[in-house]
KERO-681110 format. One record per residue (C-alpha): x, y, z negated. Coordinates in steps of 0.02 Angstrom, whole numbers, padded with zeros to 5 digits, always signed. Example, Ala and Ser with C-alpha at 12.3 -4.5 7.8 and 13.67 -1.06 7.14 Angstrom:
! KERO-681110
+00615-00225-00390
+00684-00053-00357
END
This chain:
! KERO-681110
+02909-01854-03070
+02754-01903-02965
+02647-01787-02931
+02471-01851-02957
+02308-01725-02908
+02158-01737-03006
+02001-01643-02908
+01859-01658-03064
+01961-01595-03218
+01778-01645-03302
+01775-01765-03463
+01841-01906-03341
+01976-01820-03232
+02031-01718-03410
+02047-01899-03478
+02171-01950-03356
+02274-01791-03334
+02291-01804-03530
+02348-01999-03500
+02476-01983-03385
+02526-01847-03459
+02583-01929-03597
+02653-02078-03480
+02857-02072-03530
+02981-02187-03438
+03161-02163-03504
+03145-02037-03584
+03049-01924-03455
+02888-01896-03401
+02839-02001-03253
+02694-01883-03204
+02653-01726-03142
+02469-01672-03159
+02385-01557-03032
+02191-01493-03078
+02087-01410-02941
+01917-01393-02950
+01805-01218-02908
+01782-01151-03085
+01952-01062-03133
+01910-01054-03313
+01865-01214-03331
+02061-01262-03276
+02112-01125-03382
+02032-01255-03536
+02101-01409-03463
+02291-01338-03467
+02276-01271-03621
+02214-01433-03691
+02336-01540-03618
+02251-01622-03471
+02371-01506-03318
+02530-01465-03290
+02455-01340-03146
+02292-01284-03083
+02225-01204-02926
+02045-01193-02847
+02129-01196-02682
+02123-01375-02633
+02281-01328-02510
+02388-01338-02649
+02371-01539-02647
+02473-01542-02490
+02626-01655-02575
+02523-01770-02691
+02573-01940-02703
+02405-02009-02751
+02240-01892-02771
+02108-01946-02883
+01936-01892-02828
+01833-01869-02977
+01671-01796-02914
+01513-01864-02922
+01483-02022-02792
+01401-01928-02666
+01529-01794-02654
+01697-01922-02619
+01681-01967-02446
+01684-01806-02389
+01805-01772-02505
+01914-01894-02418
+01876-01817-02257
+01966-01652-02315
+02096-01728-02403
+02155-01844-02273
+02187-01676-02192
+02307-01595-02321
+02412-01740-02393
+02545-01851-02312
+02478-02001-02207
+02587-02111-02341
+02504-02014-02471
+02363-02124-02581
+02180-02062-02602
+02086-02177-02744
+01929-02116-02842
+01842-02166-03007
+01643-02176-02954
+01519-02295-03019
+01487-02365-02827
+01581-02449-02713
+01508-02526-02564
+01419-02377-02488
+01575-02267-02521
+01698-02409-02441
+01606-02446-02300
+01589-02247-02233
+01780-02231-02280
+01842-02389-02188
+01714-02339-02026
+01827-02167-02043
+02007-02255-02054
+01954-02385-01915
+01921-02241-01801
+02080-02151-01853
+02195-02291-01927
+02321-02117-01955
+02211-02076-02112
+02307-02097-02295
+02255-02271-02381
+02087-02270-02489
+02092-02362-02663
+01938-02385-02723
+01940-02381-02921
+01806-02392-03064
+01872-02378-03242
+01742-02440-03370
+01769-02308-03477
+01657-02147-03519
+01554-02066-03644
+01380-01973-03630
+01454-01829-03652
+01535-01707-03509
+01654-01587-03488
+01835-01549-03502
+01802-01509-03692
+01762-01672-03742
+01915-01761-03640
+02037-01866-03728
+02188-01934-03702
+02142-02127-03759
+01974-02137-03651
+02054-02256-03554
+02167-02346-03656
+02119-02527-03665
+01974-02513-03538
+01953-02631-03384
+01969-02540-03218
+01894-02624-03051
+01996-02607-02895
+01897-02658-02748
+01964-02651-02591
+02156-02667-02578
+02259-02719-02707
+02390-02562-02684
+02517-02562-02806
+02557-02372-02834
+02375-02352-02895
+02378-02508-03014
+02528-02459-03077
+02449-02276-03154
+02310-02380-03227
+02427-02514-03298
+02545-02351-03353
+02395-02284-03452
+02355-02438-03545
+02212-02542-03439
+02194-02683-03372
+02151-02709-03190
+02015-02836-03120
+01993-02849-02941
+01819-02907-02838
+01738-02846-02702
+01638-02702-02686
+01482-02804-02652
+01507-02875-02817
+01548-02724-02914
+01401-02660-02853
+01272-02784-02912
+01390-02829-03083
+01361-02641-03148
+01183-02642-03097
+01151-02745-03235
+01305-02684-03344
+01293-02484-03309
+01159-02435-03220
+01003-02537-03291
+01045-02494-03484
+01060-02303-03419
+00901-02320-03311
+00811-02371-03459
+00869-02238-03587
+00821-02106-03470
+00653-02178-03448
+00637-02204-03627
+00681-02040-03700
+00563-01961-03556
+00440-02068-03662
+00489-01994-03821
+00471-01799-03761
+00315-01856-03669
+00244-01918-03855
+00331-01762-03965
+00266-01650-03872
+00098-01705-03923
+00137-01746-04073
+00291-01683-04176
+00281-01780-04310
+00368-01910-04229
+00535-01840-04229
+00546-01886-04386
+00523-02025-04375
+00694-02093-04281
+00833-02195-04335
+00995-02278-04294
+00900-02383-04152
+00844-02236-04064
+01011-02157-04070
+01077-02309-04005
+00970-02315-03867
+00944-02122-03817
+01127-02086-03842
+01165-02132-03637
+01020-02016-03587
+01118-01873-03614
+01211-01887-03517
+01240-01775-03324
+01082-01810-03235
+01191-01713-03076
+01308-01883-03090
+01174-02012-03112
+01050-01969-02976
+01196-02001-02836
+01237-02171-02933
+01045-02221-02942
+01016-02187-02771
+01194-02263-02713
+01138-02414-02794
+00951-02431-02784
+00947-02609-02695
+01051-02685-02817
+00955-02596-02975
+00776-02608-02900
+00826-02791-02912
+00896-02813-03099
+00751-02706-03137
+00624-02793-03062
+00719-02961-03167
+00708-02837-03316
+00518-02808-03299
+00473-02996-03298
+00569-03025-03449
+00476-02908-03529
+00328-02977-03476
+00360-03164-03556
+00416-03058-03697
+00241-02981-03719
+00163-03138-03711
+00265-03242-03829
+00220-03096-03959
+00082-03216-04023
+00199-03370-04045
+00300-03379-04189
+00410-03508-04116
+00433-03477-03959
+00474-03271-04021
+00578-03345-04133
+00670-03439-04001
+00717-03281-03889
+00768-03163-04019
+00902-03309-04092
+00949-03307-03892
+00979-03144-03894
+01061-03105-04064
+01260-03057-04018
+01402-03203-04056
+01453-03036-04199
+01299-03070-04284
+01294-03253-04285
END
């Protein structure tokens, strides 16, 4: 079997443990699944439901990994690299899952150019998640289906365990993946944080209005709860790209505002906007 190390046995990391896991290729399991992370009891959790076939908090015990997966938050995985690079083979692969590329990339290949000795960096993005964290909400079909973005090298141990899991791989550049889930990821999270700060701002002045919620505001809040400790890294790790779709999101709510008083021309942007399912 491989052996494949997952640091982050969270609801993403637990996801993919669980995944390959399951991976069988004549007959046999093509994966073995190493969990480290710092909180022992949490890895306790994650073997017991499936997602390890070992655990350790010592991040020594990576040392013959074939491929590591660093599932931290954004800001943590170039230093994660770093100490990696120093425990696994040179011909090991390091690869992550984080919602930003370019900044990540460009430190990591600045590292590698100084030391072209260090193991090879895939960087990965699997559009796949759920607002809610934690190894007890990981499942073993989070990923099945899902596109995942490689971005740098096109490395085929690494597309392989995606492919092996049941997604399908789309490669660009980090540049682009940046400013595509701007608009995809970031902006529609941006906005439910900003809107259910609204909400408690308002209830806590008023009660009453908890009351008076539906499916809409579900549908919107549901994204803002999720880990504020993930998002701020991603927000700040992409703040050109979002200050940009946002600033494009602002003045289309503008022309919004001011087409309230025109039937027609009101009528004309919400039939542009209604989803091909609705049509």
């Amino acid at each position: 079997m491989r052996k494949v190390a997952i640091l982050g046995v969270g609801l993403m990391g637990g996801s993919l443990g669980m995944a390959l896991r399951n991976v069988i290729k004549n007959k046999e399991r093509k994966y073995f699944v190493l969990g480290i992370g710092r909180d022992a009891n949490n890895l306790k959790i994650a073997k017991k439901n499936g997602a390890v076939d070992d655990y350790s908090t010592d991040i020594g015990k990576i040392k013959d990994s074939d491929v590591v997966f660093i599932c931290y938050p954004v800001d943590m995985i170039v230093e994660t690299y770093k100490t990696v690079s120093k425990i696994v083979s040179k011909k090991a692969v390091i690869t992550d899952i984080g919602s930003i590329k370019s900044a990540v990339e460009v430190k990591i290949n600045d590292l590698r150019k100084k030391d072209p000795s260090m193991p090879l960096f895939v960087g990965c993005h699997p559009m796949a998640g759920t607002e809610k964290n934690g190894i007890a909400h990981a499942q073993k079909d989070l990923y099945k289906n899902a596109n995942v973005i490689i971005t740098n090298l096109k490395d085929k141990n690494i597309s392989e365990i995606w492919q092996d899991i049941g997604c399908n791989i789309v490669y660009m550049t980090a540049d682009e993946h940046d400013e595509f889930t701007a608009f995809t990821s970031h902006l529609p999270h941006l906005i439910a944080f900003n809107f259910y700060k609204m909400f408690k701002e308002k209830s806590s002045k008023d009660n009453r209005i908890k009351n008076i919620t539906g499916g809409s505001f579900n549908s919107i809040t549901r994204v803002a709860k999720s880990s504020p400790d993930m998002w701020l890294p991603i927000f700040q790790g992409n703040r050109k790209n979002l200050i940009k779709i946002t600033d494009s999101f602002c003045r289309e709510l503008k022309k919004f505002i001011k087409t309230l008083g025109n039937k027609k021309n009101l009528q004309r942007i919400l039939e542009k906007s209604v989803s091909d399912e609705n049509k």
